[in-house]
RODO-2510 file (C-alpha; in nm, 4 decimals, decimal comma):
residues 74
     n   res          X          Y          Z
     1     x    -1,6191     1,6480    -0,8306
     2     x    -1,5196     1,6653    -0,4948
     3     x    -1,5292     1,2501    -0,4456
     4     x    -1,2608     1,2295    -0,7470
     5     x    -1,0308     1,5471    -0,5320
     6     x    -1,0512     1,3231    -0,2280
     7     x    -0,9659     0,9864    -0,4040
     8     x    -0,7219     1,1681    -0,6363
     9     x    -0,5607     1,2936    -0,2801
    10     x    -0,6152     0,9756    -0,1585
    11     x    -0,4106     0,7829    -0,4025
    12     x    -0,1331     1,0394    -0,3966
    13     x    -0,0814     0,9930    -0,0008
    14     x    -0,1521     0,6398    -0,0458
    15     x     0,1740     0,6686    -0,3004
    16     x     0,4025     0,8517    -0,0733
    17     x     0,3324     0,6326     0,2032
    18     x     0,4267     0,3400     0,0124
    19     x     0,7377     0,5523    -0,0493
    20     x     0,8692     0,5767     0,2971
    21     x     0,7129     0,9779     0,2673
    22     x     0,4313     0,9148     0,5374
    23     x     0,4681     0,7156     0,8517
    24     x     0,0930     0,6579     0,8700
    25     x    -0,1553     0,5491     0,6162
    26     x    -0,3914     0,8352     0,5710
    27     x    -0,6994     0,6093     0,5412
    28     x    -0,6810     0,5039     0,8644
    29     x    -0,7082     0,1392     0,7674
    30     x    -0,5674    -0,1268     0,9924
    31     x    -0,2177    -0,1119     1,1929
    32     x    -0,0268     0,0846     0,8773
    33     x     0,1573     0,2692     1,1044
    34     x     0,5745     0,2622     0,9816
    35     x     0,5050     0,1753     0,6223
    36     x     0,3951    -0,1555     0,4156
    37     x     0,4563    -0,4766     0,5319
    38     x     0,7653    -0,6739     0,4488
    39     x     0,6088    -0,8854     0,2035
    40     x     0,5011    -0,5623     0,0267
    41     x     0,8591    -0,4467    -0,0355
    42     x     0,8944    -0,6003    -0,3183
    43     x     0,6089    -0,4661    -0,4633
    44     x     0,6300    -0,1092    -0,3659
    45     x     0,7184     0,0775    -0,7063
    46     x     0,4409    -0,1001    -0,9000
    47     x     0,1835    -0,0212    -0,6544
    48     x     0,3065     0,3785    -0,5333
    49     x     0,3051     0,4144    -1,0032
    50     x    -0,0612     0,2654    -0,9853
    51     x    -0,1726     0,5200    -0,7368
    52     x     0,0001     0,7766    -0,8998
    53     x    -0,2139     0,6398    -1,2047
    54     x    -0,4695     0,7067    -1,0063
    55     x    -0,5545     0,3876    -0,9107
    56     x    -0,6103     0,3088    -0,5073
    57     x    -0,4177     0,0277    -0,4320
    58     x    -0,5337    -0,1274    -0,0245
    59     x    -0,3716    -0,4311     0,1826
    60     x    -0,1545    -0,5524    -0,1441
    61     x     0,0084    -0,8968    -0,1173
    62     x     0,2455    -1,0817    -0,3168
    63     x     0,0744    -1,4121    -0,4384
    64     x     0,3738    -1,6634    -0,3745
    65     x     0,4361    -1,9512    -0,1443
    66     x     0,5909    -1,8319     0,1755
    67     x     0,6057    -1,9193     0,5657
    68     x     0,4164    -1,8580     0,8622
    69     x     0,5753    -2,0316     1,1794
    70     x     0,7200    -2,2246     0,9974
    71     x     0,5000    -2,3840     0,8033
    72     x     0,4325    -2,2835     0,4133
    73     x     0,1238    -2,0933     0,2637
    74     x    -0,0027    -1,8824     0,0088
***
């Protein structure tokens, strides 16, 4: 019981960091600090409603072309 309280709490500060709530990630997990990425933007209602669902959502991309000094990939 007390693993599902701590991912249930887990996904819920995961959600309201997505949401501009939090400025840190509360797992800890890589340089999260100021919110998602800017590729993540887009994303950012879909993923906070899937942690809300109770599902943990962790480093999230969008799979489309884009650019990386200048040169394209996915």
């Amino acid at each position: 019981m007390a693993a599902l309280t701590a991912l249930t709490a887990l996904t819920a500060l995961t959600a309201r960091w997505l949401n501009g709530h939090m400025l840190w990630h509360p797992s800890g997990y890589g340089a999260h600090g100021g919110g998602p990425d800017p590729e993540t933007l887009p994303l950012v209602e879909v993923l906070a409603a899937a942690n809300l669902a109770g599902i943990l959502t962790k480093a999230s991309r969008p799979g489309e072309l884009a650019e990386c000094h200048g040169r394209p990939w996915r």
